[in-house]
C-alpha positions in Angstrom: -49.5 123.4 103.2 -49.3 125.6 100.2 -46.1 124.0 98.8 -47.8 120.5 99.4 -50.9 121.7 97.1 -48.4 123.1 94.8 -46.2 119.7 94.0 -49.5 117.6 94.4 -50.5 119.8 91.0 -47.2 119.8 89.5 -46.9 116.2 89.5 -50.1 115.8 88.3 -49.6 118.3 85.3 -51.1 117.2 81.9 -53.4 114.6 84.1 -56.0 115.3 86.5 -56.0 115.0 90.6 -59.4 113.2 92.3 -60.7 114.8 95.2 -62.7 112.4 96.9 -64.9 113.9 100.1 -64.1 117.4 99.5 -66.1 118.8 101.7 -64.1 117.3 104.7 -60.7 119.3 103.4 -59.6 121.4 106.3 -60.3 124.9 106.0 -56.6 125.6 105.5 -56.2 123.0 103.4 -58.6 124.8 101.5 -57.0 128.4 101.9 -53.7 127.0 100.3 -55.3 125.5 97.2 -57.0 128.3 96.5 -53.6 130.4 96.7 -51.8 127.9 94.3 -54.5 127.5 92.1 -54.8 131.7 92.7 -51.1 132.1 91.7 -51.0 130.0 88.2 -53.5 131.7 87.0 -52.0 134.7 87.2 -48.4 133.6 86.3 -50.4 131.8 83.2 -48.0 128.8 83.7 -48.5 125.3 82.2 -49.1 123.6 85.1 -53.0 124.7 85.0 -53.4 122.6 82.7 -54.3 120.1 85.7 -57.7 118.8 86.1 -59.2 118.5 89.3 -61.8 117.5 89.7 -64.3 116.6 92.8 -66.6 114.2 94.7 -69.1 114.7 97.5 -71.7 113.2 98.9 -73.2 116.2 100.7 -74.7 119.8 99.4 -71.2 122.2 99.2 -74.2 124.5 98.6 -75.5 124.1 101.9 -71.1 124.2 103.4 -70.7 127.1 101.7 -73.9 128.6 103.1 -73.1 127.9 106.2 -69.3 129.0 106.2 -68.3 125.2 106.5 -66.5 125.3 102.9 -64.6 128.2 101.1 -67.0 129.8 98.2 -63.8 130.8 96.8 -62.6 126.9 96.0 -66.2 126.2 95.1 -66.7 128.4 92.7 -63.5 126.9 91.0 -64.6 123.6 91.4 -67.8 124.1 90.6 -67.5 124.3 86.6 -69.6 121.2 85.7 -72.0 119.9 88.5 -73.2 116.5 87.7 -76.4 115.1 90.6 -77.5 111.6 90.9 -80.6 112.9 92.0 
């Protein structure tokens, strides 16, 4: 799973990936794209120059409250949070 999450991004590089109903990502789904996105950072390679960005239609305040979604990948994901309400 991790070296899916890894050539999703490298294709992607100098673009951005959608992630459409992110709160229904499996849990190790999840896990692995934090360990990618873990492991660029630290190696300070080009590809994180991806932008990925997220949709939901439910509170990932409430998932991560209630262990449903990692607070690890929402933290990252959670750089600018635009509501329609």
């Amino acid at each position: 799973m991790k070296e899916y999450c890894a050539n999703v991004l490298a294709v992607a590089t100098g673009g951005s990936v959608f992630v459409s109903a992110v709160e229904e990502i499996p849990r190790v789904v999840q896990d692995a794209l934090i360990e990618v996105l873990d492991e660029l950072e630290r190696a300070r390679r080009p590809a994180a120059s991806v932008r990925l960005i997220s949709g939901t239609t439910v509170s990932l305040f409430d998932r991560v409250a209630a262990g449903a979604f990692s607070d690890r990948l929402f933290y990252r994901l959670n750089v600018i949070h635009v509501s329609s309400s």
